[in-house]
Z-matrix of the N, CA and C atoms (Angstrom, degrees):
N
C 1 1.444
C 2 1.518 1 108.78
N 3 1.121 2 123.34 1 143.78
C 4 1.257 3 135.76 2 178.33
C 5 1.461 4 120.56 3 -126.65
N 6 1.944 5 102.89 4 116.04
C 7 1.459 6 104.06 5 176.96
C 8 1.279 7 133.25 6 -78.93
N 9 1.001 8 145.24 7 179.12
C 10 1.561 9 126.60 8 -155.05
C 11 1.564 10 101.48 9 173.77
N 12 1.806 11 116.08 10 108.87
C 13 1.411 12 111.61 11 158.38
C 14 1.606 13 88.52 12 -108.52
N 15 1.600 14 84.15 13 -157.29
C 16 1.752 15 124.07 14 -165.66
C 17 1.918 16 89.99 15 -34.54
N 18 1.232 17 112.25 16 -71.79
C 19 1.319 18 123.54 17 -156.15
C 20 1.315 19 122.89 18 -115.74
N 21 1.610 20 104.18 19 -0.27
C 22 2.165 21 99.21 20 173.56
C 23 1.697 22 101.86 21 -133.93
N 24 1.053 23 120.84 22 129.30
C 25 1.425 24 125.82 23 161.04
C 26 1.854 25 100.71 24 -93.67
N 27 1.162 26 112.89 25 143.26
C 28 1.562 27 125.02 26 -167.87
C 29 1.432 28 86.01 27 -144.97
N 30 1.803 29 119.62 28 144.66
C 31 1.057 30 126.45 29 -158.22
C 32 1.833 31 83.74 30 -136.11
N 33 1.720 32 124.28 31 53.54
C 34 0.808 33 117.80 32 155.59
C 35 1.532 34 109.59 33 -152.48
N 36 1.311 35 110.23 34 139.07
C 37 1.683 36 127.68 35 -177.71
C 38 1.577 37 111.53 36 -100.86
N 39 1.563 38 110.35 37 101.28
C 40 1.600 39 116.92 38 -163.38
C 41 1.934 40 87.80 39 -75.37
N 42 1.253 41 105.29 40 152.05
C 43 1.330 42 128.70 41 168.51
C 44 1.315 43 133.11 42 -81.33
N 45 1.471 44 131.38 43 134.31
C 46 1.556 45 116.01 44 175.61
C 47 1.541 46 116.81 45 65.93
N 48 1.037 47 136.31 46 -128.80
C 49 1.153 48 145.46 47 162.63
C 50 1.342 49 126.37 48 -77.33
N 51 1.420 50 130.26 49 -5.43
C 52 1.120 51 128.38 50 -170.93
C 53 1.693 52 111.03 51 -78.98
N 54 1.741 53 116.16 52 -177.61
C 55 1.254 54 115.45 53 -165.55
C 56 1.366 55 86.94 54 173.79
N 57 1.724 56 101.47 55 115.43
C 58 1.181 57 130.47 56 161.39
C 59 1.844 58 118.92 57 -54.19
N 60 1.076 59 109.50 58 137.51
C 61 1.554 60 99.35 59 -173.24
C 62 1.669 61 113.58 60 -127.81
N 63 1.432 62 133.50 61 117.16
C 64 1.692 63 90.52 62 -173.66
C 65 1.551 64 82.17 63 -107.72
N 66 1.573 65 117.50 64 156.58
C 67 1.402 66 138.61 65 -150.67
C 68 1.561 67 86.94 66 -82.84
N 69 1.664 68 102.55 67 161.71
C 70 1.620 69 90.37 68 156.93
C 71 1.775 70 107.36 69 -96.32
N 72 1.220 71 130.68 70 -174.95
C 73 1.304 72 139.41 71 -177.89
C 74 1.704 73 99.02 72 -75.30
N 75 1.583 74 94.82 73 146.68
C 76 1.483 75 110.46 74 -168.93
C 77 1.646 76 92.89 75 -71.01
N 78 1.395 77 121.01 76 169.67
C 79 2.061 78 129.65 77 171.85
C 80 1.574 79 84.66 78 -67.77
N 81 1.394 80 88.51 79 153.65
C 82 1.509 81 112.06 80 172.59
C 83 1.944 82 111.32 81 -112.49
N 84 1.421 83 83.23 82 -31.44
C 85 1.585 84 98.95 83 158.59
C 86 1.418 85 132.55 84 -157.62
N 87 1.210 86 115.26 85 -175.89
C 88 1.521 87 112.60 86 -163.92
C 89 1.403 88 88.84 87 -93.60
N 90 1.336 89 104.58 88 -175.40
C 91 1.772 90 118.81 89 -171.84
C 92 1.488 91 97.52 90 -82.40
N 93 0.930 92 138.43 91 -6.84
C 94 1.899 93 143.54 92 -159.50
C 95 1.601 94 83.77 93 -124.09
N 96 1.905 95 145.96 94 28.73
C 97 0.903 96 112.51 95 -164.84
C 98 1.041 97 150.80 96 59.01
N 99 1.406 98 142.26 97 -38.19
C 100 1.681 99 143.68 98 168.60
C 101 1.259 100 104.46 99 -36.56
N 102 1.233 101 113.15 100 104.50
C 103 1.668 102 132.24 101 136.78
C 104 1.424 103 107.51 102 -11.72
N 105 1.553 104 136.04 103 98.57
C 106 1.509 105 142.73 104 162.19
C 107 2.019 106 94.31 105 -67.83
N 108 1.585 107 106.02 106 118.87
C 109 1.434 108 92.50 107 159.80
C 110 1.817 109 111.59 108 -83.47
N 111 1.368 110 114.32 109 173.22
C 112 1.701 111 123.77 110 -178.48
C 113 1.437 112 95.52 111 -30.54
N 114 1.972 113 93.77 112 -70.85
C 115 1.418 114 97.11 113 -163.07
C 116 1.458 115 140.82 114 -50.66
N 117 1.371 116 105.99 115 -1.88
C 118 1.141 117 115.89 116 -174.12
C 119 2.013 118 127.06 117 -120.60
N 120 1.595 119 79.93 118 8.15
C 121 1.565 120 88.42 119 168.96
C 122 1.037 121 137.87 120 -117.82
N 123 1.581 122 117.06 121 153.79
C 124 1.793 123 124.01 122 -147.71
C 125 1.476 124 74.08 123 -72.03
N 126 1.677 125 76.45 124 167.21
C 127 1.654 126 113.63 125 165.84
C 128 2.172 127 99.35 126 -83.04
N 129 1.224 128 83.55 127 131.38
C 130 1.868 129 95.68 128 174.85
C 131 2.073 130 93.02 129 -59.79
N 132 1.681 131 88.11 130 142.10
C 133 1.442 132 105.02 131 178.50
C 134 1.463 133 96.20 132 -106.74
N 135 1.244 134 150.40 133 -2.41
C 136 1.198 135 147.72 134 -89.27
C 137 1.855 136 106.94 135 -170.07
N 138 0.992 137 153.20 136 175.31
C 139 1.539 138 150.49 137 -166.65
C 140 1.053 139 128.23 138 123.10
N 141 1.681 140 107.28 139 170.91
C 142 1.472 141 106.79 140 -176.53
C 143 1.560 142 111.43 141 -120.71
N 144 1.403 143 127.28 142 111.18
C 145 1.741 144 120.59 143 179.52
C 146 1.634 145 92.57 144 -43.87
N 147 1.133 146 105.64 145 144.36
C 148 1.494 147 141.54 146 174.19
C 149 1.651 148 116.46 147 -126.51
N 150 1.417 149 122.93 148 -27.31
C 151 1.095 150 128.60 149 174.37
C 152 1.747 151 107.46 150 -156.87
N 153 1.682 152 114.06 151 157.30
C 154 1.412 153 116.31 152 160.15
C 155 1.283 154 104.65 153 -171.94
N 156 1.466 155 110.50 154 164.39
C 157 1.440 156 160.74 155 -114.38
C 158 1.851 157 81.74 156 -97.23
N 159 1.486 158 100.11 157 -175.92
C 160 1.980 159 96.44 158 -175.84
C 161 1.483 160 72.80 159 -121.99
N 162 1.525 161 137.61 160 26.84
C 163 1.590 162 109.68 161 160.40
C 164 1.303 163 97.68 162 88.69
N 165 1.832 164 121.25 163 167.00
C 166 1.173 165 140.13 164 162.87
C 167 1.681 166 98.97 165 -87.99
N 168 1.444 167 109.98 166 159.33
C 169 1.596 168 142.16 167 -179.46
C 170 1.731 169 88.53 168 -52.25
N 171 1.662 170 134.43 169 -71.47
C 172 0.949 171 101.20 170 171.16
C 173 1.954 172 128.54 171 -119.35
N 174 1.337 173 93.60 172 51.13
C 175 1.703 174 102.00 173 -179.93
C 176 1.637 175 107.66 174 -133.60
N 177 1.368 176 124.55 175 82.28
C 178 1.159 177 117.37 176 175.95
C 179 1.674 178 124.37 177 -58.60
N 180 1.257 179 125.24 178 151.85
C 181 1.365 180 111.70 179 -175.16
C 182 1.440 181 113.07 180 -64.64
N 183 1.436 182 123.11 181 166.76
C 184 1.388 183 118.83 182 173.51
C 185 1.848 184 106.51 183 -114.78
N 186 1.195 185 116.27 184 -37.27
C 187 1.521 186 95.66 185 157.72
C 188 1.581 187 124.93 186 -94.48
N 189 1.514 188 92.08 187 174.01
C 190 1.456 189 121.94 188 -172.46
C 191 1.737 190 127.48 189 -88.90
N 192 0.994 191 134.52 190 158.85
C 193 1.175 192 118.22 191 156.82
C 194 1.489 193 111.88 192 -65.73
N 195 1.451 194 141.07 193 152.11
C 196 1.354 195 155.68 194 176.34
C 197 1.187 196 100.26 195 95.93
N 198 1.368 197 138.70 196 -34.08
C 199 1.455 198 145.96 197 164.55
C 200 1.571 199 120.67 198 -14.86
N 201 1.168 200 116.53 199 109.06
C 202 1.543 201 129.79 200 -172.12
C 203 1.556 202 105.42 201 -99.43
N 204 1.550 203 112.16 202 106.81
C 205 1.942 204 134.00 203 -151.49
C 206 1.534 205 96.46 204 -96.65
N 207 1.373 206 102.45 205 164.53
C 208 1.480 207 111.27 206 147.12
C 209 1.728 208 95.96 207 -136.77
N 210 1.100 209 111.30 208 132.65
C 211 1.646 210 136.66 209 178.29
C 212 1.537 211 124.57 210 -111.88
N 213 1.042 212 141.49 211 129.22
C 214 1.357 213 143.31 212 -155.51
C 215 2.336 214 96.50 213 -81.60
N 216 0.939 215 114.50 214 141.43
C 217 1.273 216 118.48 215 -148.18
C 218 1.634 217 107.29 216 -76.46
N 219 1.443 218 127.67 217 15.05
C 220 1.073 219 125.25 218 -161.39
C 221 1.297 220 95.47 219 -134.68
N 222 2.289 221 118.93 220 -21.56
C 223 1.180 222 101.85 221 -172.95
C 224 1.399 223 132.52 222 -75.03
N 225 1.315 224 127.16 223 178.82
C 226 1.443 225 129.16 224 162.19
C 227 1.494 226 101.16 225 88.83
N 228 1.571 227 104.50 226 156.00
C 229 1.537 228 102.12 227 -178.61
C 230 2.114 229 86.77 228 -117.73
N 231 1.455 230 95.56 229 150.67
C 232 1.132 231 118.80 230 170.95
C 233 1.432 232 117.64 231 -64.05
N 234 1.467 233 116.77 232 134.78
C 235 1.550 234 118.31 233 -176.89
C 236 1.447 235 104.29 234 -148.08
N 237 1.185 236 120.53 235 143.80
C 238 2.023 237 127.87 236 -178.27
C 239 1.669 238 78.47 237 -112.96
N 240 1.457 239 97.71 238 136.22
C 241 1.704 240 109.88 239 155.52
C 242 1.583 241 87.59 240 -147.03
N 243 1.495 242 99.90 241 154.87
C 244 1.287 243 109.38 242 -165.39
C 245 1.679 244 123.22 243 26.45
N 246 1.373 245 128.46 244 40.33
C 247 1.430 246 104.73 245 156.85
C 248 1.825 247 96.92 246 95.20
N 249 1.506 248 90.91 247 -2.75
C 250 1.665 249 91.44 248 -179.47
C 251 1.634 250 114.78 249 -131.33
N 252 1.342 251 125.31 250 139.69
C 253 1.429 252 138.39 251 -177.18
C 254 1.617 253 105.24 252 -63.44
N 255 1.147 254 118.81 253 141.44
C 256 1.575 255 150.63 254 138.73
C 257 1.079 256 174.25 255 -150.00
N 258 1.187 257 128.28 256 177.90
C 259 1.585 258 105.58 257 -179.12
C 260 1.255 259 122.20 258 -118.52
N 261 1.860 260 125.26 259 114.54
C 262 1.956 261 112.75 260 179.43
C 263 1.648 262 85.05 261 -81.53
N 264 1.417 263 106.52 262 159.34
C 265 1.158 264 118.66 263 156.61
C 266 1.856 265 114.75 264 -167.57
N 267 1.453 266 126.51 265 141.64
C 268 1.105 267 132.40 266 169.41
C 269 1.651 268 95.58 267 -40.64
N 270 1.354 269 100.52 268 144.73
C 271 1.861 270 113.04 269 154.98
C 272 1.050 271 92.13 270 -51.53
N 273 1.536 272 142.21 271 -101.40
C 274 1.386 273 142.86 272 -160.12
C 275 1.161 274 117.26 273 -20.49
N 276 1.586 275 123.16 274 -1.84
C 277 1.444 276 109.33 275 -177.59
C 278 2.251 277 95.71 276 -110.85
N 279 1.493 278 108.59 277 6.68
C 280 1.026 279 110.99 278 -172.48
C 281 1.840 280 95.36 279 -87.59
N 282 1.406 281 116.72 280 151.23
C 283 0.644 282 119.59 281 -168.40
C 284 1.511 283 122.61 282 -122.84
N 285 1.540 284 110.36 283 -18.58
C 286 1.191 285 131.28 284 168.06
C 287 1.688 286 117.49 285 -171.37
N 288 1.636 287 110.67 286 161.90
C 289 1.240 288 94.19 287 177.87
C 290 1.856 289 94.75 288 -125.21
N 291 1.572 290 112.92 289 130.42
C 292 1.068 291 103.91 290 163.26
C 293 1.420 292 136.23 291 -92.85
């Protein structure tokens, strides 16, 4: 099965509870302007579900695909599909939906 919003088709179907995440882009600068170099920028807490899981037997998921997250900054393990960055992670590691 293949998930699919406005602008990414992803050719992977997360399992159980899980939920694909793709990050948003790290600041490029601070609010005063300053240039952030690479080395010095957080990992995004922040994203959009792109794909998810059919839920546990009795815990259906509560977000959606298009869903704009906040995620605790350590969760999810990193995955490349097609040439592109992401994040699987349990719902439970979601932290809010804005």
């Amino acid at each position: 099965m293949v998930a699919e919003t406005e602008s990414v088709k992803v050719n992977v179907k997360p399992l159980a509870d899980r939920v694909l995440v793709e990050a948003a882009p790290a600041e490029e600068k601070t609010s005063f302007g300053i240039i952030i170099p690479d080395t010095a920028k957080e990992k995004p807490q922040r994203g959009t579900v792109v794909a998810v899981g059919a839920g546990k037997k009795d815990e259906p998921l509560t977000v959606q695909v298009g869903d704009t997250v906040l995620y605790g900054k350590y969760a999810g393990t990193e995955i490349t599909v097609d040439g592109k960055e992401y994040l699987i992670m349990r719902e439970s590691d979601i932290f809010a939906i804005l």
